[in-house]
C-alpha positions in Angstrom: 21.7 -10.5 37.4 22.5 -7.3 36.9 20.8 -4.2 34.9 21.9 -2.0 32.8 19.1 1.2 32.6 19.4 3.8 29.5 17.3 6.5 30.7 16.2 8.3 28.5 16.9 7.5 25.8 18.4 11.2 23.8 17.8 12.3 20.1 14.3 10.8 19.6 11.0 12.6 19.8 9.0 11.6 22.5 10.1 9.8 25.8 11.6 6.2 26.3 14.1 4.1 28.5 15.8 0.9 27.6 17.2 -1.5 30.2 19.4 -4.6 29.5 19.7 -7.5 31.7 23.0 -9.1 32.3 23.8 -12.7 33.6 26.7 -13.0 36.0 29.2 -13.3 33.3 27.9 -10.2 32.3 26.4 -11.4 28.9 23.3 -10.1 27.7 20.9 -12.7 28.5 17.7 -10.1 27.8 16.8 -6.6 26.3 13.7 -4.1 27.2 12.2 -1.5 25.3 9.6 1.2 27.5 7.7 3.9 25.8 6.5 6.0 29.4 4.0 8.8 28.3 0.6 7.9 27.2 -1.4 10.4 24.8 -5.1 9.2 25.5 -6.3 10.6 22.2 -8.9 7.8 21.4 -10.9 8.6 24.4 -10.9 12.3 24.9 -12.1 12.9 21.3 -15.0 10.6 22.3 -18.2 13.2 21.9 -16.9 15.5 19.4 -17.7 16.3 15.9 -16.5 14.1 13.3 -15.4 16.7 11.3 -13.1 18.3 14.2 -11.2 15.3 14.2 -9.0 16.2 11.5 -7.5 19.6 13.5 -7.9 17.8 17.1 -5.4 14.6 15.9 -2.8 17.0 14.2 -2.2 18.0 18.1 -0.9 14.4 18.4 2.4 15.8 16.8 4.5 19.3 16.0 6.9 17.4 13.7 4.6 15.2 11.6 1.1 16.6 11.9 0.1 17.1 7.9 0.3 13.1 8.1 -2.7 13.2 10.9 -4.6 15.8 8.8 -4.6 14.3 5.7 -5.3 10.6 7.8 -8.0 11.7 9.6 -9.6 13.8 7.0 -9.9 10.4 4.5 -11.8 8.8 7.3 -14.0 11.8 7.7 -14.5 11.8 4.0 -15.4 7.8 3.8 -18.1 8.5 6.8 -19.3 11.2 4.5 -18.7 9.0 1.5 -17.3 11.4 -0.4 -14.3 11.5 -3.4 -12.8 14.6 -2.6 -11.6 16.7 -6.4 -8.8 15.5 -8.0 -6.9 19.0 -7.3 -7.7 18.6 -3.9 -5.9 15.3 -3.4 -3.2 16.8 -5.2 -3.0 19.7 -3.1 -2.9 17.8 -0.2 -0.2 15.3 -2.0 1.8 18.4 -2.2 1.7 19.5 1.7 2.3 15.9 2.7 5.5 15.9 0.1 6.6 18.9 2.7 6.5 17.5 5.3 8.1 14.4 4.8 11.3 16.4 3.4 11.1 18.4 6.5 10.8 15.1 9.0 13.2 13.1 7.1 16.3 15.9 7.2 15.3 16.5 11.1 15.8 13.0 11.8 18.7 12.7 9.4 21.0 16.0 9.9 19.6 16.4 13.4 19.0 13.8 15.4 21.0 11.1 14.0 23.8 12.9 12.1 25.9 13.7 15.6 26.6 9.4 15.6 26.9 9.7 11.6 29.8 12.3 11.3 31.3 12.6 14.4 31.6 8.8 15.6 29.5 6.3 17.8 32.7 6.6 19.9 32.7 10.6 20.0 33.0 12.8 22.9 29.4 12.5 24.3 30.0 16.5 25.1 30.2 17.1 21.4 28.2 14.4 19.6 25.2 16.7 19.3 23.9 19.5 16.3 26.7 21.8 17.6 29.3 19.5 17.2 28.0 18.8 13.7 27.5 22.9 13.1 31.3 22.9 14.5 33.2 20.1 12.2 30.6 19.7 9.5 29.1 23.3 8.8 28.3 22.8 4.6 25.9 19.6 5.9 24.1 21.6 8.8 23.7 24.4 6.6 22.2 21.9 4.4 20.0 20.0 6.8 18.7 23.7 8.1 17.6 24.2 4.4 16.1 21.6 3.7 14.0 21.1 6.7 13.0 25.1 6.1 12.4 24.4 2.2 10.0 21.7 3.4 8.0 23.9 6.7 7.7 27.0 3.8 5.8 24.3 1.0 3.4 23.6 4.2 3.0 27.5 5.6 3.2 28.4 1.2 0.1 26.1 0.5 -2.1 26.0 4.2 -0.9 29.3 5.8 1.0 27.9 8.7 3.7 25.6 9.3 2.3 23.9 11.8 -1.4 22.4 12.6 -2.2 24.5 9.7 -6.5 24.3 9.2 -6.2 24.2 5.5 -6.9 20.6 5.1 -10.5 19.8 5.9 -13.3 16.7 5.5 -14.2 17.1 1.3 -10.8 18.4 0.2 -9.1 21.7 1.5 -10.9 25.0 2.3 -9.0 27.3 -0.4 -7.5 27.0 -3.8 -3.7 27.4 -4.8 -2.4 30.8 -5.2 -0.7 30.9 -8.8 2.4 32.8 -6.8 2.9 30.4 -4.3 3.1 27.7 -7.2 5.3 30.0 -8.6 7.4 30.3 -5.3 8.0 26.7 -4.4 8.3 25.9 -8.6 11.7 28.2 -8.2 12.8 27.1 -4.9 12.7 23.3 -6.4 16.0 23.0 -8.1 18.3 24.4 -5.1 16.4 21.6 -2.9 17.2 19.1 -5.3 20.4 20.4 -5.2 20.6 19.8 -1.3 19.2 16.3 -1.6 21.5 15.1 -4.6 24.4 16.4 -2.1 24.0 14.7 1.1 23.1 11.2 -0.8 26.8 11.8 -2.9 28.0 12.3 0.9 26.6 9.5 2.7 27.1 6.9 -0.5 30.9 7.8 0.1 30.8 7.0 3.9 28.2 4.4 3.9 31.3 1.7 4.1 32.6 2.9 6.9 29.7 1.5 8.9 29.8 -2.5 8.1 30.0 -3.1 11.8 26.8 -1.3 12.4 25.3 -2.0 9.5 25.9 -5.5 10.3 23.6 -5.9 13.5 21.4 -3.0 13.3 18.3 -4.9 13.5 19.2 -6.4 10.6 17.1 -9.7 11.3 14.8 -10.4 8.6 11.1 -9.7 8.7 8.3 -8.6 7.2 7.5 -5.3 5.1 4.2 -2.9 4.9 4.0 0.1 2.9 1.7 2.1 0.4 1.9 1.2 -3.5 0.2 2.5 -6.5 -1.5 0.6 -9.5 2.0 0.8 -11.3 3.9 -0.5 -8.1 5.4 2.8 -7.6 5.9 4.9 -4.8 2.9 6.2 -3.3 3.0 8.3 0.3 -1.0 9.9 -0.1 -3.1 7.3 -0.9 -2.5 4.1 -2.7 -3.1 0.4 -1.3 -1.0 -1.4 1.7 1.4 -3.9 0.3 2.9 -7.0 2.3 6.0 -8.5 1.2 7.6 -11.6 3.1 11.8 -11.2 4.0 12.3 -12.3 0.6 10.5 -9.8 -1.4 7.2 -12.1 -2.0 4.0 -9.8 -2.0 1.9 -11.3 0.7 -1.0 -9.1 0.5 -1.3 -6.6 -2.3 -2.5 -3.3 -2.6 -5.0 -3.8 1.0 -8.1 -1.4 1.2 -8.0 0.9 4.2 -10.9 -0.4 5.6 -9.5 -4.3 5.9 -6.8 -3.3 7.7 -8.6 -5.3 10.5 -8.0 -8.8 8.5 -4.5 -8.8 8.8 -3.2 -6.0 11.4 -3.8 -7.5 14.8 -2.4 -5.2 18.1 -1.2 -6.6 21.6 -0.2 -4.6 24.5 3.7 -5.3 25.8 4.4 -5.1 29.3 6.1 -2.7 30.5 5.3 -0.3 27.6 2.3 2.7 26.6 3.1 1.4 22.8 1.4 -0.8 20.8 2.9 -3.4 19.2 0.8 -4.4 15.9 1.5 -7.7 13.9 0.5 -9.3 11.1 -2.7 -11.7 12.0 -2.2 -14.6 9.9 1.4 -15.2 11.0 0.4 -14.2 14.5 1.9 -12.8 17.3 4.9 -12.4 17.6 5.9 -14.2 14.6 4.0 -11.6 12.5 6.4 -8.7 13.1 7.1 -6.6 10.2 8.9 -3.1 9.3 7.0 0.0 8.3 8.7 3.4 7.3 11.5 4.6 4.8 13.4 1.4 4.7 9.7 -0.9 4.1 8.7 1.3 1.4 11.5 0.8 -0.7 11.3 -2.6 0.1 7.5 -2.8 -1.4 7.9 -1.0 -4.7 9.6 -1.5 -7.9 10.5 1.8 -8.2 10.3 5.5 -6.7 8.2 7.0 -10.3 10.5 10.0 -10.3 13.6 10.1 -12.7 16.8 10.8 -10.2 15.0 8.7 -7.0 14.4 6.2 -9.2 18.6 5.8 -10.3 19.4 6.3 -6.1 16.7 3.3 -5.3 18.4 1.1 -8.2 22.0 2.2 -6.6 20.6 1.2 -3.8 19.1 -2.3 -4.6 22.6 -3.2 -6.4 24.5 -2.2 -3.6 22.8 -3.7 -0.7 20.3 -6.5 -2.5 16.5 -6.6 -3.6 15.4 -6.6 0.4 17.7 -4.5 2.3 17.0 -5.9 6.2 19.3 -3.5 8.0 17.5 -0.8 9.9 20.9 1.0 9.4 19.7 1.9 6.3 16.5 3.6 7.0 18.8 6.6 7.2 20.0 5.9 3.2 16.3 5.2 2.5 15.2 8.3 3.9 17.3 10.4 1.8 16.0 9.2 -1.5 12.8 9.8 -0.2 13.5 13.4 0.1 15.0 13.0 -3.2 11.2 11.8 -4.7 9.7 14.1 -3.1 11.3 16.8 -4.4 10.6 15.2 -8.2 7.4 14.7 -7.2 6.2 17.8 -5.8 7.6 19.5 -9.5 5.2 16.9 -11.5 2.4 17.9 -9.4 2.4 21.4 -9.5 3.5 21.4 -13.2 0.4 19.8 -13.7 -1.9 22.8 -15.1 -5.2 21.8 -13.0 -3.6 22.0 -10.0 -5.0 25.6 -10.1 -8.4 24.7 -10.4 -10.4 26.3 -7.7 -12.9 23.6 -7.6 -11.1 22.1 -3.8 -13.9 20.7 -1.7 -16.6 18.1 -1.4 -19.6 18.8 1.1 -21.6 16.4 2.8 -22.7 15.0 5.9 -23.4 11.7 8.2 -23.7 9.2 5.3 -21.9 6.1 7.0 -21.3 5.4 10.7 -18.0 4.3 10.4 -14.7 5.8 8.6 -11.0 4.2 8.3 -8.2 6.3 6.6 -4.9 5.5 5.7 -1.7 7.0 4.6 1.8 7.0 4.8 3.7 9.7 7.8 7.5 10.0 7.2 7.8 6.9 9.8 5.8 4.7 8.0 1.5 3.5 7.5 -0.4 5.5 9.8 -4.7 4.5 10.0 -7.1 6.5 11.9 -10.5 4.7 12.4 -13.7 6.4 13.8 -17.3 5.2 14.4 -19.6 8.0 14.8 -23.6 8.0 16.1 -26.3 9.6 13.8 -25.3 13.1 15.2 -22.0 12.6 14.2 -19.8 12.7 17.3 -17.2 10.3 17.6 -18.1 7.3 19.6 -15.4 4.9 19.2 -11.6 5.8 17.9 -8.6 3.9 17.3 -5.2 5.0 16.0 -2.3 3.1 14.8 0.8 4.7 14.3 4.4 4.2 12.7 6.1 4.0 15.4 3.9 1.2 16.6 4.1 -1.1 13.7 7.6 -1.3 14.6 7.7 -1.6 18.1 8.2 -5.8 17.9 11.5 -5.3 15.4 12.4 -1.9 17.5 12.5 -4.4 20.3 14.6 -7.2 18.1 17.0 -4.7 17.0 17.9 -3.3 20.5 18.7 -6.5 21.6 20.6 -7.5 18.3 22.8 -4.5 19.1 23.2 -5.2 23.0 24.3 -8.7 23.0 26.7 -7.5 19.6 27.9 -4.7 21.7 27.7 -4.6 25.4 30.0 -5.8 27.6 29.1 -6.5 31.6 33.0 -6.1 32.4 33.7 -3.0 30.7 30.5 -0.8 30.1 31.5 2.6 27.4 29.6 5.1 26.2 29.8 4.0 22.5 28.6 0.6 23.4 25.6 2.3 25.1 25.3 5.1 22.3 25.0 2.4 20.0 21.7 0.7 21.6 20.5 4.2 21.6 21.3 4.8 17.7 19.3 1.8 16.4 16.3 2.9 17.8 17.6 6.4 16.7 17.4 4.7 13.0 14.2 4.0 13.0 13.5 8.1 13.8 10.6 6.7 16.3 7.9 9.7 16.9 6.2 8.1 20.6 4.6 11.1 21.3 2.4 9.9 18.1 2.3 6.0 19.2 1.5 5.5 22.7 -2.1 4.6 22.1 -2.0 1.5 23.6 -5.4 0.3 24.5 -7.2 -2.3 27.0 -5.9 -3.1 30.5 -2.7 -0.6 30.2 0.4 -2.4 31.6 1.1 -0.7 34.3 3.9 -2.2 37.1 3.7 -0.6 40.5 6.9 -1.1 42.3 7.8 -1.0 46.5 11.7 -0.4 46.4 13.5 -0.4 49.5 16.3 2.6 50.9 18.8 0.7 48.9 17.2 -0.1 46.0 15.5 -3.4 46.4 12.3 -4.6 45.5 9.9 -5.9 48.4 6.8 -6.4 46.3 5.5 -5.5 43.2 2.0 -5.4 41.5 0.7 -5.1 37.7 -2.6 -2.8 37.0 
């Protein structure tokens, strides 16, 4: 047996390794995917204020931390049992619109474009943002402004672009400023611009990929995502649809607070990440996708105009369940698309400058569950609280975790497609890397695996060799 060890694992945010195991032939026989770092979130915050929670959990993550605010605040605001105003959830719709333009074209034109324009096969020297900057500098200039247009809607509405205190429990803790509407109301159009661009670009290269596109975790599951009451897109609030691999709604339009009915979450050896399932299918047979590619799998439509033709483009082209993770990256792109339309609609809307922003209240339930949708997919924060308040009991499930069984499907789709014991190439090992690249996984937000952590101790000899090992 021999093992192959990708470690780490570049372009992702957080830290992982993946190792393959080879027969003698030198055939993929199995595949291994390890998150290493553990956060420890859920039992630090044990003892504070509920209402700190909000500005505490944003510190899970710099690139995706308006999707813990806005989380953690509806929990607050369902152990305060509270409706926050209608501007205020718009306000906060807004923000969260942002920052999923700003995520998505980071993942897109940063971390994965290097495999998309320069080759799987490139020179590992150059497959990287400079390489892109070098041969491709319209589409880094692009990805720059984008990512920038979406960090100045955050810093425009909350006063900073990152871990900004603007969202709080009840709503947000200032009104709109008529010339920041103004601002981000003129800067719409040359963002639209941007997004319309790079979609023409990749429709027109999107064949080249087949291969890829072929056995990037392209086994079918399940799909999870947020809908509205009109089946459209819906990344703020909205209810948790389930569809089966052929489109079939499972469960529709799930409450926040039953996630409990039908999310179960097992600990993988080996691994700080949770791997969530759907209960009634079991584990592991109830794996299913989360994220770009699950959304538009859930919804009829986008609700915006232009998204809306791209996600029937899309449906024609690839079919009425697209399964191949490939095309989370085509996914995300007409999400930055929508939430460009839909950041227009909302602040064309004249109350959004109502100064009327917050709820108050206090300790009115002892438990709180909120839900929403981060750029990777459904993220739930769930807090129990004593009379006082203070957080006795928290539990987080994030993205990245919902998709840790088909992240660990799709590697080893792509390594038995790909690798080779005899003849072992970088492209072949780039590859394994890019699917998990596809699914832009954020594991400095998902290792909140809980229970008896599976930890392996092992006693290697001078050579290498194992003499003994033991699991904690």
């Amino acid at each position: 047996m021999t093992t192959i060890v990708i470690d780490p694992v570049t372009r992702i945010e957080g830290h992982a390794k993946i190792t393959i195991h080879l027969d003698d032939d030198g055939n993929v026989v199995d595949t291994a995917f390890h998150v290493t770092q553990l956060r420890g979130f859920e039992k630090f915050c044990e003892g504070r204020p509920f209402y700190e929670m909000p500005s505490i959990t944003a510190r899970i993550c710099g690139i995706c931390p308006i999707s813990h605010l806005l989380t953690s605040a509806k929990a607050c605001e369902a152990i305060m049992s509270v409706r926050i105003p209608p501007t205020a959830a718009k306000l906060r719709e807004i923000m969260h619109c942002g920052q999923v333009i700003q995520s998505h074209a980071l993942s897109f034109f940063h971390l994965s474009a290097p495999d998309l324009l320069l080759g799987f096969d490139s020179d590992p020297a150059r497959r990287n943002l400079v390489g892109v900057i070098e041969d491709h500098p319209q589409l880094a200039k692009d990805g720059i402004a984008l990512r920038r247009f979406g960090q100045q809607v955050i810093a425009g509405l909350a006063g900073e672009r990152i871990h900004p205190s603007w969202t709080v429990p009840g709503g947000v803790n200032a009104p709109l400023d008529p010339a920041v509407r103004d601002r981000i109301l003129v800067a719409l159009p040359d963002a639209k611009a941007l997004a319309l661009r790079t979609i023409g670009f990749f429709k027109g290269a999107v064949d080249q990929f087949s291969d890829e596109i072929a056995v990037f975790g392209s086994t079918p599951t399940m799909y999870a995502g947020l809908v509205d009451d009109h089946d459209n897109m819906q990344l703020y609030d909205g209810g948790l649809r389930f569809v089966d691999a052929t489109g079939d709604t499972v469960v529709d339009r799930m409450a926040a607070e039953d996630y409990q009915q039908y999310i179960g979450e097992a600990t993988v050896p080996r691994s700080f990440l949770k791997a969530p399932y759907f209960k009634p299918r079991g584990y592991p047979d109830g794996t299913y996708r989360v994220g770009p590619l699950a959304r538009l799998n859930v919804v009829a439509r986008c609700g915006t105009e232009a998204a809306d033709r791209e996600f029937t483009e899309y449906h024609e082209k690839f079919g009425k369940v697209v399964h191949s993770s490939f095309h989370f990256h085509y996914a995300r792109l007409i999400e930055i698309l929508y939430c460009i339309e839909r950041m227009e609609a909302l602040l064309n809307d004249p109350a959004i400058l109502d100064r009327h922003v917050r709820a108050h209240a206090g300790v009115n339930a002892l438990e709180g569950i909120g839900m929403a949708e981060a750029p990777r997919g459904v993220l739930t924060h769930h807090y129990k609280v004593n009379e006082s308040g203070a957080i006795v009991w928290a539990n987080l499930i994030i993205a990245t975790g919902h998709n840790n069984l088909s992240i660990g499907r799709s590697i080893r789709q792509v390594s038995r497609h790909y690798i080779d014991g005899k003849r072992i190439t970088d492209g072949m090992l780039n590859r394994v890397q890019a699917v998990l690249r596809a699914y832009d996984p954020c594991l400095s937000c998902s290792t909140h695996a809980g229970g008896q952590y599976p930890v392996e101790l092992q006693l290697l000899d001078a050579d290498g060799t194992m003499l003994d090992s033991v699991r904690a």
